[in-house]
C-alpha positions, 0 to 999 in steps of 0.5 A: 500500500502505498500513501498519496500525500497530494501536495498539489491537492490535485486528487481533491481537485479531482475528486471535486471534477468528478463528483460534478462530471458524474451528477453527485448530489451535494447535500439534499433538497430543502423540501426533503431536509425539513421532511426528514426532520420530522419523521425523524421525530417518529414514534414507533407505534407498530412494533414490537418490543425486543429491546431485550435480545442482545443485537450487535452490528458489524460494519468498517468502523467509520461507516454510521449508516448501519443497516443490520444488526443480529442475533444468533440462537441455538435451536435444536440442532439449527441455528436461528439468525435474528437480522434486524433490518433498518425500518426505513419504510417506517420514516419514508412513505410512497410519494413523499419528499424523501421517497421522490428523492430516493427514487432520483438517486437509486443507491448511495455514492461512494468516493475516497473524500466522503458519500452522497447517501441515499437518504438524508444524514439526519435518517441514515445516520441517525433516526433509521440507522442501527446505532448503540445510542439508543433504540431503533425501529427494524424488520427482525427476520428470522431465518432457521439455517439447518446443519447443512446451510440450507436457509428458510425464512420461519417469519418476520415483524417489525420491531424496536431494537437495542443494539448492544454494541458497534463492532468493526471489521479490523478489530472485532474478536471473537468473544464480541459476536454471539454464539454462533457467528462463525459456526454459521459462516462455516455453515453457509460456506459448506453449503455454498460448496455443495451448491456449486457457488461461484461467488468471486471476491477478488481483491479490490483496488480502493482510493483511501483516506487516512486520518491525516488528510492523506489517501491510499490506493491499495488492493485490499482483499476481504477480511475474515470477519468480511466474510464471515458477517456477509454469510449473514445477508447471504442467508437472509437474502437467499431465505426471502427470495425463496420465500418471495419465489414461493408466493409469486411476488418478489425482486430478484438478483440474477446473474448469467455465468461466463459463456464456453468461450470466456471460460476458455479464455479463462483457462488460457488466462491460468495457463500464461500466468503459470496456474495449474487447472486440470481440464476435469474441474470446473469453472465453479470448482476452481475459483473457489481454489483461488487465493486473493492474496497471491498476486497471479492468483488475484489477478486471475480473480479479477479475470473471472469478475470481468467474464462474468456478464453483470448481475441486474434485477429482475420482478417476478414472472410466472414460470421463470426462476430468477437464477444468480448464477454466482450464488448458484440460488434464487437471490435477493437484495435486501439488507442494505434498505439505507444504501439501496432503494430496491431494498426497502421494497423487497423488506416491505414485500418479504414483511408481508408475506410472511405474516399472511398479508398481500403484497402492497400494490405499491411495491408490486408496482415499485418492482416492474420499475425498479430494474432500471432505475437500479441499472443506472444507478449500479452503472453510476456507482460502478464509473464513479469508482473507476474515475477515483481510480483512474485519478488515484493512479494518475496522481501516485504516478505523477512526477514519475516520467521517464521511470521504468516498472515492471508489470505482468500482462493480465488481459489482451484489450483493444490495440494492445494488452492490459497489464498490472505493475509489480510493486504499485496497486495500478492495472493499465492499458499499453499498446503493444504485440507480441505478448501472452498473458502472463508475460512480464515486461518493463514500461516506461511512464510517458505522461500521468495526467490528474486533470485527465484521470490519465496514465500512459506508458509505452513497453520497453522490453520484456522484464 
């Protein structure tokens, strides 16, 4: 990992073009502000009262906008996961001010310099989020995951929560979880196994800033505590799409796989950068063999994302099974309603259902909408983050003309191949021929351009 000390403050700069260039919301209108400071006020009055049951929640420790917390219980030889949701249907009504807004904006924004949330600070950071200073309103569903990691939504309602604690991903031990966390990560991950699941979690690239005003551009794989926690919403996810499948409603989350030709690529891919795959083993088998941590591994990691061909949302069709080809299930966004909008619809939906009620027409209505609304705001999600990239690497490597790098050929891409330096967390693209992946070479820096989000260099020789 390396620091960028921004001297110039060209990546504030930057940052700033891009937040204008991509739309960015700065701050909220004063119409939704003023409606936000009274629902904020709201007292819960349909909930029932679980203020005893010890819920924690898990999250990166500066995040404040805490959509879930849990509790886990021993029952029988199952456990119960008690996800309490965020209520954020509670504050926000069809049609209001708030609702309009979220419906403009589809999901919160992240950059390295700070976010534009999908609700007001004064409900997602406050009243609606999950917080230890007092207590909140949620959907607590439960779901019942059985020895085998096999997940069923056994009902859900809306309750007032206590969180006990606000624990963090980089120092949460284990004695700070409930009984029971890590036996049911290692329940779901079994289960995903035998599904054959082809979830990818690659290390990311991410523009970071640090505490003294500094940013950090690294590739940082998942945490174990990451992983375990998202075993969580994987099991609520799956349990209420099935339930929603069951009763021929629902948003669902699907996902084509790579075609034979991708896949072959992919093997290719293994073979240049000097990876063992055997013919008899699957696509599905193989990358679950992967480690992030190793840079040739990581590298073809970040290959398979790529094949993939992108995850969408999907209402309910009679006679089709919505399919996530990566989770190998019927899968379903709906942990994360202070981040997503389709996920309070989907809450709202599962909340109905599983207490015997009809799916408001609302939400029915919201569904049929929704994929495209969540389509643009996934794609402005997806640029923002690659542009903050594009400008962390410009202004790592400013200053650098004229040095040479060794890199690795990761990716063949038009007129030339893309490549991955050796000893910084920037992937590029150069113009060159004669190469296969896996092949080393050293580049020499032409230009690196803030202003532009830019990086050229051109090949020298082979490393």
């Amino acid at each position: 990992m390396k620091s960028l000390t921004d001297p110039s403050q060209a990546l504030s700069a930057g940052l700033a073009k891009i937040r204008t260039e991509f739309h960015v919301p700065d701050g909220f209108p004063p119409n939704v502000i003023a409606s936000a400071e009274a629902v904020a006020r709201r007292v819960p009055s349909q909930h029932a009262d679980r203020t005893a049951i010890p819920y924690v929640t898990l999250d990166p420790a500066s995040s404040t906008d805490l959509d879930q917390a849990f509790s886990i219980e021993a029952s029988g030889g199952d456990l119960l996961l008690h996800y309490a949701i965020a209520d954020v249907a509670w504050f926000v009504e069809d049609g209001d001010a708030i609702d309009l807004q979220a419906w403009n904006r589809g999901e919160t924004l992240y950059l390295p310099d700070g976010k534009a949330g999908l609700y007001p600070p004064l409900l997602a950071e406050a009243a609606a989020s999950l917080l230890p200073d007092g207590p909140r309103p949620a959907v607590i569903f439960t779901i019942r995951v059985a020895g085998d990691g096999a997940v069923k939504l056994d009902g859900a309602e809306r309750a007032v929560i206590r969180s006990r604690a606000k624990l963090a991903y980089d120092s949460v031990q284990p004695s700070d979880v409930p009984a029971g966390f890590a036996e049911l990560a290692r329940r779901m991950a079994a289960n995903e196994e035998r599904r054959g699941a082809s979830r990818v979690d690659p290390p990311e690239q991410e523009v970071e800033r640090l505490a003294d005003g500094t940013f950090r551009l690294s590739f940082r794989p998942l945490l174990q505590s990451e992983q375990d926690n998202a075993a969580l919403s994987l099991a609520a996810n799956m349990a209420i799409a099935d339930a929603m499948l069951a009763h021929k409603t629902g948003l669902f989350r699907v996902m084509s796989g790579p075609d034979a030709s991708k896949v072959q690529r992919l093997r290719n891919t293994a073979q240049a950068l000097g990876l063992s795959w055997p013919a008899s083993t699957s696509l599905r088998d193989y990358q679950r063999t992967l480690d992030p941590t190793d840079p040739r591994q990581a590298a073809l990691m970040l290959e398979i994302r790529r094949a993939g061909n992108g995850a969408s949302y999907q209402p309910y069709q009679e006679g089709v099974v919505p399919w996530h080809e990566a989770m190998a299930a019927t899968y379903a966004h709906a942990t994360a309603p202070l981040r997503r909008l389709a996920d309070r619809y989907v809450v709202r939906c599962a909340l109905a259902i599983a207490n015997g009620q009809s799916v408001p027409q609302a939400v029915t209505d919201a569904f049929a909408r929704l994929p495209k609304v969540m389509g643009r705001a996934d794609a402005r999600a997806s640029q923002i983050s690659h542009a903050a990239i594009d400008l962390a690497e410009a202004v790592m490597l400013k200053g650098h003309e004229g040095e040479t790098f060794k890199a690795v050929v990761t990716d063949f891409v038009d007129h030339g191949v893309r490549v991955q330096l050796a000893d910084m967390p920037v992937v590029a693209s150069v113009k060159a021929s004669g190469l296969r992946q896996g092949d080393g070479l050293t580049l020499r820096l032409i230009s690196a351009d803030p202003d532009q989000r830019s990086v050229v260099f051109e090949s020298v020789t082979p490393a």
